[in-house]
N, C-alpha and C positions, 0 to 999 in steps of 0.2 A: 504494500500500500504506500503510495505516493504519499509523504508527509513533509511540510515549509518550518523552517525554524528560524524564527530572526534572533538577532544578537546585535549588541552593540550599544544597544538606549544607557541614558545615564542621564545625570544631573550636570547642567553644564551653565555658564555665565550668557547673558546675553552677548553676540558676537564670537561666541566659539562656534567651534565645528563637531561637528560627528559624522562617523561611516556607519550604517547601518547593512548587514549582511543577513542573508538570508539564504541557509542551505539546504538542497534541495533534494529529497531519496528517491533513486529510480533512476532510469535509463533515458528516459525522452523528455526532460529536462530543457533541453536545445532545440524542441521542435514546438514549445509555446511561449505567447508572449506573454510577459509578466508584469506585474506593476507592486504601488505600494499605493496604499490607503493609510487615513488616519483618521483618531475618532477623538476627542476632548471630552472631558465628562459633561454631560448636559447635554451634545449634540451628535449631529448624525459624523456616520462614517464617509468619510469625502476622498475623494482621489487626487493622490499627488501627484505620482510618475506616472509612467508605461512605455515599456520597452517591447517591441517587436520580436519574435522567437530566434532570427538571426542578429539582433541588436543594430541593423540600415535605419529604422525611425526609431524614435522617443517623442513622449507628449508629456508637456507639465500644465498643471495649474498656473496658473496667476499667478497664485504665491508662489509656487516653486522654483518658476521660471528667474534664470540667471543668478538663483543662489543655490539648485540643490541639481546634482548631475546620477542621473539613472543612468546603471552600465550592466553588463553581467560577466560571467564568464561559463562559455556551454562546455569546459574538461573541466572542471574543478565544480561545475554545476552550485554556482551561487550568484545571486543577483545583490547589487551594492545601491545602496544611496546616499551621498554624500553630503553632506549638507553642510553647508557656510552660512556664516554672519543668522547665526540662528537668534530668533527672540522670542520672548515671554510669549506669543501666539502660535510657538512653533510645540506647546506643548501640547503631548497627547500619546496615546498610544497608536505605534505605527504598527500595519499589518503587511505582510507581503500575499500578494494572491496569483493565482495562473487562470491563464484562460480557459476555455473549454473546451475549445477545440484545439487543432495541430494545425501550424502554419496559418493563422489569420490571415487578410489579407492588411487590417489594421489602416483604411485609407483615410479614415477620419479620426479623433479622439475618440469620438462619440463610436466607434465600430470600437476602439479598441474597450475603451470603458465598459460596453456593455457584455463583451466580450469575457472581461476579466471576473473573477470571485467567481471559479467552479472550486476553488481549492483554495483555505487560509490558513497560517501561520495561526500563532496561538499571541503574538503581539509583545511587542520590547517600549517600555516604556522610557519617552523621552522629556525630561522636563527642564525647561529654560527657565531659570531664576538669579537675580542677583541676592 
């Protein structure tokens, strides 16, 4: 059985960084696209990243966009999100998820977005505080 495990969350100052990793059990790993969600207490689960199952596209939020870089790696089967200049709204717990199918074609967010949460992580909590 296919199972996602992130790592990585922690307590961090506003303006640092964290890598969040999430590794992946199974063999076809490299043939779906993956992404990251997150949820804050109080509200819904929203989407951060999404990576394509060859890593050719990514899609971010708003927020994400030009401080948090989505990558993976399909031999070592783990997906990364990097995240810079982090702030007190970056808190929340991140989830990683896979699509549901093999090889999406991923041409819009919205394909890939709907795409993704067949499969979740069990969630690494990230909290930004001074």
């Amino acid at each position: 059985q296919v199972q996602l495990v992130e790592s990585g969350g922690g307590l961090v100052q506003p303006g640092d960084y964290l890598t969040l990793s999430c590794a992946a059990s199974g063999r076809d790993f490299r043939l779906y696209s993956m992404g990251w969600f997150r949820q804050a207490p109080g509200q819904e689960r929203e989407f951060v990243a999404g990576i394509s199952y060859n890593g050719d596209i990514t899609y971010y939020s708003d927020f994400a966009r030009y401080r948090f870089t989505i990558s993976r790696d399909n031999v070592q089967n783990i997906l990364y999100l990097q995240m810079n200049s982090l702030k007190s709204q970056d808190t929340a717990v991140y989830y990683c998820t896979r699509a549901s199918e093999v090889r999406t074609r991923d041409r819009t967010m919205n394909d890939m977005v709907n795409a993704l949460g067949a499969l979740w992580g069990q969630g690494t909590q990230v909290t930004v505080s001074s």
